[in-house]
C-alpha positions as CSV (number, residue, x, y, z in Angstrom):
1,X,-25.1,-1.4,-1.1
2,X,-23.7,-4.7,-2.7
3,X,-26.9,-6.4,-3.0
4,X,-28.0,-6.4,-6.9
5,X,-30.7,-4.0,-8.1
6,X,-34.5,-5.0,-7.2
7,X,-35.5,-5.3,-10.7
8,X,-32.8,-8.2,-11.5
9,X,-30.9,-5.2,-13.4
10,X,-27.6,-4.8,-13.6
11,X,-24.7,-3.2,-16.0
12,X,-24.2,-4.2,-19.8
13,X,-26.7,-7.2,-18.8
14,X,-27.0,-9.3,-22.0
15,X,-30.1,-8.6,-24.3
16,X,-31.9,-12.1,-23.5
17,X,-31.4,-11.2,-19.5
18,X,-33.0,-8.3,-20.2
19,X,-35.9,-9.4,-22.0
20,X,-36.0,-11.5,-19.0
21,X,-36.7,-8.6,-16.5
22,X,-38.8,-6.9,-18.6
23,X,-36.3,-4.1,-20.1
24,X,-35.9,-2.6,-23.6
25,X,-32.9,-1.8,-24.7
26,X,-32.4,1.9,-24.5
27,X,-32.0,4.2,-27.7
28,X,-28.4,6.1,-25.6
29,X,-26.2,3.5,-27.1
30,X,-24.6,1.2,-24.3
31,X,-26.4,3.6,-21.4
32,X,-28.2,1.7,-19.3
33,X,-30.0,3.9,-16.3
34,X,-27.1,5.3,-14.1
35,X,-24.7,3.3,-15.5
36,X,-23.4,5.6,-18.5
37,X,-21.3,4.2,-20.9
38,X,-18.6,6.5,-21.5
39,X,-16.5,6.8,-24.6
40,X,-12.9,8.3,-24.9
41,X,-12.0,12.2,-24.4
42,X,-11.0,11.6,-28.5
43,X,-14.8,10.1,-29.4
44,X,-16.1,13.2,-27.2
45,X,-14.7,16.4,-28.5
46,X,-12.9,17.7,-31.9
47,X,-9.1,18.7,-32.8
48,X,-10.7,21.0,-34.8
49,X,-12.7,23.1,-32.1
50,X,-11.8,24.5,-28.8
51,X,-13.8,25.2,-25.4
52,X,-12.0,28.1,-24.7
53,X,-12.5,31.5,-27.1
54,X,-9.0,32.5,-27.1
55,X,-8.1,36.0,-29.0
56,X,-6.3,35.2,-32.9
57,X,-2.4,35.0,-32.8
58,X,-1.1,38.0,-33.8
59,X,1.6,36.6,-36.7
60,X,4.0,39.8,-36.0
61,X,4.4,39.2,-32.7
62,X,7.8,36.9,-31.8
63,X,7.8,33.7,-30.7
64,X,9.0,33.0,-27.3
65,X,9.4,29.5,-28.3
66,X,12.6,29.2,-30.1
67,X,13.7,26.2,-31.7
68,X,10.6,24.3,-29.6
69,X,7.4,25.4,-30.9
70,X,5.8,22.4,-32.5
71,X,5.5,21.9,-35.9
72,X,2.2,20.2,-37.0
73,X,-0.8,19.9,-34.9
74,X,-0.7,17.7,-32.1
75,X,-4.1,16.2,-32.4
76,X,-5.4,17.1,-29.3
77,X,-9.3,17.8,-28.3
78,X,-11.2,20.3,-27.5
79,X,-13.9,20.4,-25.0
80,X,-16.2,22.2,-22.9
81,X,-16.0,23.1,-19.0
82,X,-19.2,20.7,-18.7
83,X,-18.3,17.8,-21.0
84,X,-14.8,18.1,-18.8
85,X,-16.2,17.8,-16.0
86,X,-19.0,15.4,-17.0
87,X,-16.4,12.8,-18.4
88,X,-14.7,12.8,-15.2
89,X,-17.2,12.2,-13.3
90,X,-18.7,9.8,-15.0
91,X,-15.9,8.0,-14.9
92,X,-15.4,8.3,-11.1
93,X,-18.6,6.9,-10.6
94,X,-17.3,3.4,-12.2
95,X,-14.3,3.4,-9.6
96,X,-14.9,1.4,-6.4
97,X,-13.5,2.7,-3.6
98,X,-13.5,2.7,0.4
99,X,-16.5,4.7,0.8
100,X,-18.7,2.9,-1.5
101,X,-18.0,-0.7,0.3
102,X,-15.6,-3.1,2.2
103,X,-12.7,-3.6,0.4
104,X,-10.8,-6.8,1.2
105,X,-7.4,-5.8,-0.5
106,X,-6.6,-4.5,3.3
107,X,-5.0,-1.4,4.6
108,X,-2.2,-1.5,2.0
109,X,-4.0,1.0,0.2
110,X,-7.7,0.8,1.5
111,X,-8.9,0.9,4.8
112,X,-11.2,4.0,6.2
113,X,-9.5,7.1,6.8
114,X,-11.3,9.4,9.5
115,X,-12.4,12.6,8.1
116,X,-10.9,14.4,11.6
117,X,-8.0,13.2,9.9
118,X,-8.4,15.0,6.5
119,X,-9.4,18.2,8.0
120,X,-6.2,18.4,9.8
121,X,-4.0,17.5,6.8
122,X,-6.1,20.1,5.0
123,X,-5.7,23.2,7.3
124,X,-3.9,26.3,5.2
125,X,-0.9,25.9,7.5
126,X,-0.3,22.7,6.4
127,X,-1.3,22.1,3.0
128,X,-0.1,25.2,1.8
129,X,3.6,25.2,3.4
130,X,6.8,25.3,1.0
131,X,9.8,23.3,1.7
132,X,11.9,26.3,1.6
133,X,10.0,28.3,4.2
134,X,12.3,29.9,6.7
135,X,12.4,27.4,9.6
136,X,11.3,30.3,12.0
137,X,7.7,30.3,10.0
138,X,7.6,27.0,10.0
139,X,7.6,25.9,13.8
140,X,4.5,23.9,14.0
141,X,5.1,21.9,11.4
142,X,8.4,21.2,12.3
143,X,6.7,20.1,16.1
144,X,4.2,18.1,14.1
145,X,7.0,16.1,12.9
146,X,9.1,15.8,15.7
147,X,6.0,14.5,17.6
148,X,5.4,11.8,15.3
149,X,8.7,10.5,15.5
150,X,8.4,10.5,18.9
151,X,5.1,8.7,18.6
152,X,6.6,6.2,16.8
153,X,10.1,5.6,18.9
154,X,7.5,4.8,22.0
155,X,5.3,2.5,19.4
156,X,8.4,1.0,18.6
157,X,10.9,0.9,21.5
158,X,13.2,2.4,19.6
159,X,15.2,5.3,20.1
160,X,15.8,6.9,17.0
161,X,13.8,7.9,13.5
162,X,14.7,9.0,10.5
163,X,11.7,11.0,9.4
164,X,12.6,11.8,5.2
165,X,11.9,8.2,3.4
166,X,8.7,8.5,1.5
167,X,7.3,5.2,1.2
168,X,7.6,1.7,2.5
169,X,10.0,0.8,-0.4
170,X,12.5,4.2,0.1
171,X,12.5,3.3,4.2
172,X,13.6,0.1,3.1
173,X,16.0,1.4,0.7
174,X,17.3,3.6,3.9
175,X,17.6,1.2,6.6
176,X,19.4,-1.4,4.7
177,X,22.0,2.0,3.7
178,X,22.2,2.7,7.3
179,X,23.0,-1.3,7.8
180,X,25.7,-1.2,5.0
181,X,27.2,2.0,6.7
182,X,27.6,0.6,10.1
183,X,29.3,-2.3,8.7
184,X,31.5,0.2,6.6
185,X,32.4,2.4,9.7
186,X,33.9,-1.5,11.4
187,X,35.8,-2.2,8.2
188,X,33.6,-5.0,7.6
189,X,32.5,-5.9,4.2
190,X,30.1,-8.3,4.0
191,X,28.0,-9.1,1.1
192,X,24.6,-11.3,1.6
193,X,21.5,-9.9,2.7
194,X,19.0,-13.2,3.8
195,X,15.7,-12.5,2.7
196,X,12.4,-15.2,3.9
197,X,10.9,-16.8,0.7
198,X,7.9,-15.7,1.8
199,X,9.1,-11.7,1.7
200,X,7.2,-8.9,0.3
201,X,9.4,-8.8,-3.1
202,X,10.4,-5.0,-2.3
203,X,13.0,-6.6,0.4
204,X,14.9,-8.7,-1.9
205,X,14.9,-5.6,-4.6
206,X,16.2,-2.9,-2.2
207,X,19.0,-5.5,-1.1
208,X,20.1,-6.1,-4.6
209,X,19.9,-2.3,-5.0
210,X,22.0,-1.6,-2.1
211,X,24.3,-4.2,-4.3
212,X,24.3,-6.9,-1.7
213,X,23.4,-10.7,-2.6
214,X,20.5,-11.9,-1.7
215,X,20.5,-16.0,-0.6
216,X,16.6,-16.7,0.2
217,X,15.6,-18.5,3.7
218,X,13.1,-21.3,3.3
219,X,9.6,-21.3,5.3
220,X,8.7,-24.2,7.6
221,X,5.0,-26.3,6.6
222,X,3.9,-23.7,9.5
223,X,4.6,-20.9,7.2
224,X,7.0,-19.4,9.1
225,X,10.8,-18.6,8.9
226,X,12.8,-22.2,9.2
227,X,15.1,-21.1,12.2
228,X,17.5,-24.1,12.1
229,X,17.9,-23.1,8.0
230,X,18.5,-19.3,9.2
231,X,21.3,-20.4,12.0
232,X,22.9,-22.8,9.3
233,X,23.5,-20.3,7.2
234,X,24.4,-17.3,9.2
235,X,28.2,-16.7,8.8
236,X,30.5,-13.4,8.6
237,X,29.7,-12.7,5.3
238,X,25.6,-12.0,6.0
239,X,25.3,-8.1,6.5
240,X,21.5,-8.1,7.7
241,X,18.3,-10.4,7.6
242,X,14.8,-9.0,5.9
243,X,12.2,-10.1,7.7
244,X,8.7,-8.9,7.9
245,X,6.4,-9.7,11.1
246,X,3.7,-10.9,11.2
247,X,4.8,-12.3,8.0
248,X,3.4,-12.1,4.4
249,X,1.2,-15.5,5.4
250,X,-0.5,-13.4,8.1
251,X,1.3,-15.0,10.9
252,X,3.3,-13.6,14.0
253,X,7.3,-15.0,13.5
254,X,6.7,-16.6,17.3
255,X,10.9,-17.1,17.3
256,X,12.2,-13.7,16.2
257,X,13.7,-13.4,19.7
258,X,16.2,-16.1,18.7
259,X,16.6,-14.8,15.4
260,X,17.6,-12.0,16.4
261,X,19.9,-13.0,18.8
262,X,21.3,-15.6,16.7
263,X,21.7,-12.4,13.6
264,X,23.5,-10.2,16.2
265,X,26.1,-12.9,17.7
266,X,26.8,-13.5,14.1
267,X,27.4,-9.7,13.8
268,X,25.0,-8.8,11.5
269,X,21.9,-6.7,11.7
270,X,17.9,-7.4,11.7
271,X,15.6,-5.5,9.5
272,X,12.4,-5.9,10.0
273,X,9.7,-5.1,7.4
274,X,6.8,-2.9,9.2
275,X,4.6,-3.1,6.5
276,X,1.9,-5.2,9.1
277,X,2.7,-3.5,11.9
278,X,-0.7,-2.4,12.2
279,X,-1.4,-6.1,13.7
280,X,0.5,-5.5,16.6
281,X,0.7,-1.8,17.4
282,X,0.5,-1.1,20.9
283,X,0.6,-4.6,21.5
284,X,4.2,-5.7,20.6
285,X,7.4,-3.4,20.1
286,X,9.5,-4.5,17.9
287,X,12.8,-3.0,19.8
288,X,12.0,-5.7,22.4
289,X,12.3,-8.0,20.0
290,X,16.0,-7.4,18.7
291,X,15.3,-5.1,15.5
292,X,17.9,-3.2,14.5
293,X,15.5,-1.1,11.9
294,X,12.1,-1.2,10.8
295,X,10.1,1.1,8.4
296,X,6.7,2.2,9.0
297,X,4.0,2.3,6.5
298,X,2.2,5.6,7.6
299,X,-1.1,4.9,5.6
300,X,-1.7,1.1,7.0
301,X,-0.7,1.6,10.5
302,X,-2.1,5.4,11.0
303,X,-5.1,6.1,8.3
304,X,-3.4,7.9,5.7
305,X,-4.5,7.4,1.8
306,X,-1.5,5.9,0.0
307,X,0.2,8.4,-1.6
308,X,-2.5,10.8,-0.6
309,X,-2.1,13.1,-3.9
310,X,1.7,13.2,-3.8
311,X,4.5,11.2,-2.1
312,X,3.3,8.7,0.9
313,X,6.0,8.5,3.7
314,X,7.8,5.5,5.2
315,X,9.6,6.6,8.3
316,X,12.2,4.4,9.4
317,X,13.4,3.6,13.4
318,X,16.4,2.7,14.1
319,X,18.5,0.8,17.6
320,X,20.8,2.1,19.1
321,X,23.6,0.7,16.9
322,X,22.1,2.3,14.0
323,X,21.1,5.2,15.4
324,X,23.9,7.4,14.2
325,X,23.6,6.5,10.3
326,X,20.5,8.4,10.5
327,X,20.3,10.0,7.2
328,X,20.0,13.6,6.9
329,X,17.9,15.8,7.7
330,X,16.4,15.0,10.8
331,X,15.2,17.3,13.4
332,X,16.7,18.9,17.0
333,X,15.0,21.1,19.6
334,X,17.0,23.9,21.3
335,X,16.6,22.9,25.4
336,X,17.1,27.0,26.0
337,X,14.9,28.0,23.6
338,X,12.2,25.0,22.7
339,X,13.0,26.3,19.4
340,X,13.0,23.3,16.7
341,X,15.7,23.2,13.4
342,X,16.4,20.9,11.2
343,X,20.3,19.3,10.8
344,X,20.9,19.1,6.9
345,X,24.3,20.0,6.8
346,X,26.9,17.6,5.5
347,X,29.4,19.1,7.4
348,X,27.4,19.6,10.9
349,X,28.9,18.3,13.9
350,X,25.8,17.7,14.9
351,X,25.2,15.0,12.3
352,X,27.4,12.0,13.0
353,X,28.9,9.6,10.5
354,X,25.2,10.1,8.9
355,X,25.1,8.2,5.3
356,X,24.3,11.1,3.2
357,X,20.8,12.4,2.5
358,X,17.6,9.9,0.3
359,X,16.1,13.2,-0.3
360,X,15.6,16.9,-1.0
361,X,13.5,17.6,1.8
362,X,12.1,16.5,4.8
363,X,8.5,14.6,3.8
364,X,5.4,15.3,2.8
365,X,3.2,17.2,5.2
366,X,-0.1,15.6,4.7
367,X,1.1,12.4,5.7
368,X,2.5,13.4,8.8
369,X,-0.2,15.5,10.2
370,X,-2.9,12.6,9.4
371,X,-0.8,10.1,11.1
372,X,-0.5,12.1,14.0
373,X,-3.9,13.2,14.4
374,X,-4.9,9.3,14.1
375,X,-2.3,8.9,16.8
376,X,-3.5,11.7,19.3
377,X,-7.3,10.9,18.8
378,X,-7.1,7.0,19.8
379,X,-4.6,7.4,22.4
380,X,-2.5,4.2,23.9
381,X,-5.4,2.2,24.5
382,X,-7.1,3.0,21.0
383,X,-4.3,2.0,19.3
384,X,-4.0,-1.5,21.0
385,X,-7.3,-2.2,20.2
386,X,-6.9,-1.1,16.5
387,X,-4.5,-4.0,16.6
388,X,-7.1,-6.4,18.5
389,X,-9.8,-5.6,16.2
390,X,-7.5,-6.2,13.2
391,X,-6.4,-9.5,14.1
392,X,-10.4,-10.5,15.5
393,X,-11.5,-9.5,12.3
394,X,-9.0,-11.6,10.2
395,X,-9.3,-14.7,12.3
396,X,-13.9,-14.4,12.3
397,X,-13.3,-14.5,8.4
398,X,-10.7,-17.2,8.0
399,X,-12.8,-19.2,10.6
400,X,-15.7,-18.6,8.4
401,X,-13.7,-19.8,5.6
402,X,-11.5,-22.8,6.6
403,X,-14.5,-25.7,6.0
404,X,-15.0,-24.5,2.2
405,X,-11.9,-22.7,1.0
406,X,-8.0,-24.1,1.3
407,X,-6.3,-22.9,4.9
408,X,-3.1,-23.6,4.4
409,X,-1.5,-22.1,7.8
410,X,-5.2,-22.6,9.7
411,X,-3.7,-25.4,11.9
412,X,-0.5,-22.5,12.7
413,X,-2.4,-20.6,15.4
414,X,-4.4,-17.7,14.8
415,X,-3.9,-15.2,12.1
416,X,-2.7,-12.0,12.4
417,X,-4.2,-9.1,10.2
418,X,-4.8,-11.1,7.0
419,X,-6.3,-15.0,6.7
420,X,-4.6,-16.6,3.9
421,X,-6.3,-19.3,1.7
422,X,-5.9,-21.4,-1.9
423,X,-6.8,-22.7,-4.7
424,X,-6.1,-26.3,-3.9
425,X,-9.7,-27.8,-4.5
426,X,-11.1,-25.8,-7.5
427,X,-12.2,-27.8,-10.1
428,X,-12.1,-28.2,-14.1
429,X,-9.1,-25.4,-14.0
430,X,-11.3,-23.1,-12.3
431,X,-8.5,-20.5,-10.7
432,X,-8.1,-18.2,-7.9
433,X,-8.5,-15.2,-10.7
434,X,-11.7,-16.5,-11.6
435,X,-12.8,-16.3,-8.2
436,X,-11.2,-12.9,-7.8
437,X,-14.0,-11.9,-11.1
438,X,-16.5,-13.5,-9.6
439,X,-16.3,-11.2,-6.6
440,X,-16.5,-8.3,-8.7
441,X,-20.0,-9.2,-10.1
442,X,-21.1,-9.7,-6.5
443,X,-19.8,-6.1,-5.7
444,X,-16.8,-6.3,-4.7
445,X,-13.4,-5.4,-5.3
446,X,-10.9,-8.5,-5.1
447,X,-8.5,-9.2,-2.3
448,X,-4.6,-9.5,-2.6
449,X,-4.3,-12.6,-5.5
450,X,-1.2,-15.0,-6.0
451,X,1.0,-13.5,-3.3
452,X,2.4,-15.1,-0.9
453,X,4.1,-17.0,-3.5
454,X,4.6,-20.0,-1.0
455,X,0.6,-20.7,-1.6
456,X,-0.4,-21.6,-4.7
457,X,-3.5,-19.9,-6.2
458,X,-3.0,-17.6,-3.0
459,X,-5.7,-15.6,-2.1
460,X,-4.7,-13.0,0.8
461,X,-7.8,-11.4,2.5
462,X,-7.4,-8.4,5.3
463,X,-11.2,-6.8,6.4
464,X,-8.8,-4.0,8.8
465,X,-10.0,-2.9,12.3
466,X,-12.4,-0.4,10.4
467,X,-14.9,-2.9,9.5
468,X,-18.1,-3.7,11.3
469,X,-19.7,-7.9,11.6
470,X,-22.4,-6.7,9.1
471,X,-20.0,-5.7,7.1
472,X,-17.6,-9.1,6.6
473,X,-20.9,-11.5,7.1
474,X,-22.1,-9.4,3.8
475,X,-18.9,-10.2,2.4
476,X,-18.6,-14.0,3.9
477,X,-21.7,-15.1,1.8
478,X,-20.3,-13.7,-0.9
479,X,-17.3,-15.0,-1.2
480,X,-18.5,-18.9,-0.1
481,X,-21.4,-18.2,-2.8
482,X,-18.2,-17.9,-5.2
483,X,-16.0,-20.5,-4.2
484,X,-18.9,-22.9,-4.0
485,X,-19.0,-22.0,-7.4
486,X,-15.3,-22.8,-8.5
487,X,-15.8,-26.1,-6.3
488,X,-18.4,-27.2,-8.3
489,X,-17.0,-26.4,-11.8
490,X,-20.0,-23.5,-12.7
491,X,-17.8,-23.0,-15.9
492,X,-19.4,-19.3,-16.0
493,X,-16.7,-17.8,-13.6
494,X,-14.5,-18.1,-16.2
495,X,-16.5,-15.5,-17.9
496,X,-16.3,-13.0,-14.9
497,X,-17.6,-10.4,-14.0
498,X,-20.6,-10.2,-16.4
499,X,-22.3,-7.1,-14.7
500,X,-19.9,-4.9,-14.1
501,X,-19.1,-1.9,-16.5
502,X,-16.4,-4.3,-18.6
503,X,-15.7,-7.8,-19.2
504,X,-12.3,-9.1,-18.1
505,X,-9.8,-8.1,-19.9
506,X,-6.7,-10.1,-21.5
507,X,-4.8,-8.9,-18.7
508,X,-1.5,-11.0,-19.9
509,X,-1.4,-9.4,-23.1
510,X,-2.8,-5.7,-21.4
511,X,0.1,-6.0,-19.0
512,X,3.0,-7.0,-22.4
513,X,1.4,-5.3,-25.0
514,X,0.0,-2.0,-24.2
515,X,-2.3,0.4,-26.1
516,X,-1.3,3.5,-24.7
517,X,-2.4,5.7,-27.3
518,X,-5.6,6.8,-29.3
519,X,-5.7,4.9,-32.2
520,X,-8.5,7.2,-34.1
């Protein structure tokens, strides 16, 4: 799968390479085999031409435009149903994705998702339901629902979840508003949110947001939080303290007992960041541990694709003390009946001192049903060993790694989910992006680059529980192949990739400069 073609060919090879192998350049400009070079939809079709016969306009008949029909042609082409779908396709065959190969970016967007999984997000009852169905025809999806939360309260040891955030981010965004109304319902205004260095940068963004200040906490040569830094700080102006665990550097915060403890006697809150909770599920509940609210990421702990074709979902738990900021809606089942109904009302008695509502509806359906069918079809003792696997698979690579490439955090105890390495030995300015090319001409995509900003040159790898030992030995002698490379100085990795379907881009002045339109 990622070895290179037996003939020594390999996409847009240079001319002398392939005079090497013993190929002539073909006469399809820029085609080579498979590997079809393929132009814009503007150097395909014609303004002038369409691939639909449409009937003439009739030039009596009135305009249903008003004062928005367009004035001049807009310049757009016109193709065929084939060349469509050609040009597409052709184009999907250049992406690299989870079913073509191990992907060491991790389950924040790319980890295998069971088709089981699929086919149960994609049943008609699902897929095709309306947020403004009548809650009597809806039933089954409102007992989906409720039985994820449910799910996730015993993951958890929590005893509340709010079901409506949509994505990491938004849960963040909703548990830090449920912190803030707590405070509000005390007559306590307090204004600093403390947020680990080493943070995934959402958590500082949805404090400011909220409008608190944020005051970072430093990280201790372990790479974890600095406790004694934490209690110094801690006063009765801190409204909550971000922290993600296992942290960003892959490790477990071993004293978030006592910073909890020491959050709570100041009177302030813990959030916790679940983004990696999928390195401790069924293992470790964070309600044991003192948090006050946590989100979920539903597509790295449960399976689901991020996003999945629409919003993604973020459900967040909450304690007890937070419990009743819940925002709306949130569903309730009738004890007489076993009827379920959502609470949406502002006015409800049923709702509490609630802060208000993050959303027009409940979630998105897909996400739900997937994550509870991942759930129900591993059980207790499947998800505990989704975490074990995880975490075995993390530490096998950085093991693998630690005598070639910069640990930083090897001597810390094992990993979690992720291994985290650097750039510390490179030589003749050789980079961490270089490497992260490199990769790509040995056929694969890179990992997580220059984050966690505490490690310079960081390089953040996660092979998931999904992966086999074939699988990351494939993708260990790859990656020492390419670091032996920057070690040595092989100044070609600063030309990376050279096989794949482009060269590197500028991506500096790609990223500040953009070309987003056809310039014919």
């Amino acid at each position: 799968m990622n070895a290179p073609n037996k003939s020594g060919w390999k996409p847009e090879m240079p001319a002398a390479d392939q005079a090497l192998v013993g190929l002539a350049a073909p006469t399809t400009t820029g085609n080579r085999a498979l590997m079809l070079e393929e132009p814009l939809l503007f150097e395909i079709g014609r303004a002038d031409v369409t691939g639909v016969d449409l009937p003439e306009p009739d030039p009596n008949a009135p305009s249903r435009l008003g004062g928005l029909a367009r004035s001049a042609p807009i310049g757009l082409v016109g193709l065929t149903e084939p060349e469509t779908v050609r040009h597409y396709t052709r184009l999907s065959r250049q992406n690299y994705g989870i079913d073509l190969g191990f992907f060491p970016l991790g389950s924040c967007t790319m980890k295998h998702n069971p088709r089981l999984n699929e086919k149960i997000a994609r049943l008609p009852g699902f897929a095709d339901i309306h947020p403004l169905s009548p809650q009597n025809a809806v039933q089954g999806a409102l007992e989906v629902i409720h039985q994820l939360g449910e799910w996730l309260c015993k993951l958890t040891g929590m005893p509340a979840v709010a079901m409506s955030p949509k994505a990491g981010a938004h849960g963040e965004l909703c548990g830090i508003l449920a912190i803030r109304a707590a405070h509000e319902a005390r007559g306590d205004a307090r204004e600093v949110v403390l947020v680990p260095e080493s943070a995934h940068g959402t958590n500082p963004a949805t404090a400011a947001f909220a409008n608190y200040r944020v005051e970072n906490i430093p990280a201790t040569p372990e790479g974890r939080v600095d406790l004694a830094a934490l209690e110094a700080r801690l006063g009765p102006d801190v409204a909550a303290v971000m922290i993600t665990n296992p942290n960003t550097c892959g490790l477990f915060e071993k004293d978030f007992r006592r910073i909890a403890d020491a959050v709570h006697a100041a009177g302030g809150y813990v959030y916790c960041d679940g983004a990696n909770f999928n390195a401790i599920v069924g293992k470790v509940r964070p309600g044991d541990l003192g948090v006050d609210a946590m989100h979920i990421n539903l597509h790295k702990t449960f399976s689901t694709p991020h996003g999945g074709g629409g919003p993604g979902a973020g459900p967040v738990v909450l304690s007890e003390a937070l419990a009743p900021y819940a925002p709306l809606p949130f569903i309730r089942r009738r004890a007489e009946t076993g009827e379920f109904y959502l609470v949406e009302e502002e006015d409800s008695a049923e709702r509490g001192p609630s802060f208000g509502r993050m959303t027009a509806f409940h979630g998105q359906m897909g996400m739900f049903t997937r994550a509870l069918t991942y759930i129900l079809s591993h059980g207790a003792d499947g998800l505990k060993q989704v975490a074990e696997d995880a975490v075995l698979n993390a530490n096998y690579i950085l093991r693998s790694m630690e005598d070639i490439l910069h640990a930083p955090f090897a001597a810390s105890g094992p990993c979690m989910h992720e291994a985290l390495f650097g750039d510390k030995d490179f030589a003749n300015g050789l980079s961490t992006l270089d490497v992260a090319k490199g990769l790509i001409d040995e056929g694969y995509h890179p990992m997580t680059v220059y984050f966690p900003l505490v490690v310079h040159g960081a390089m953040l790898v996660e092979p998931t529980e999904t992966e086999s030992k074939a699988a990351i030995d494939q993708f260990i002698a790859a990656f020492r192949a390419v670091v032996r490379r920057a070690l040595a100085g092989d100044e070609s990795l600063k030309q990376a990739p050279l096989h794949a379907p482009r060269r590197r881009l500028d991506e500096t002045a790609a990223a500040r400069k953009p070309r987003l339109a056809y310039e014919g």
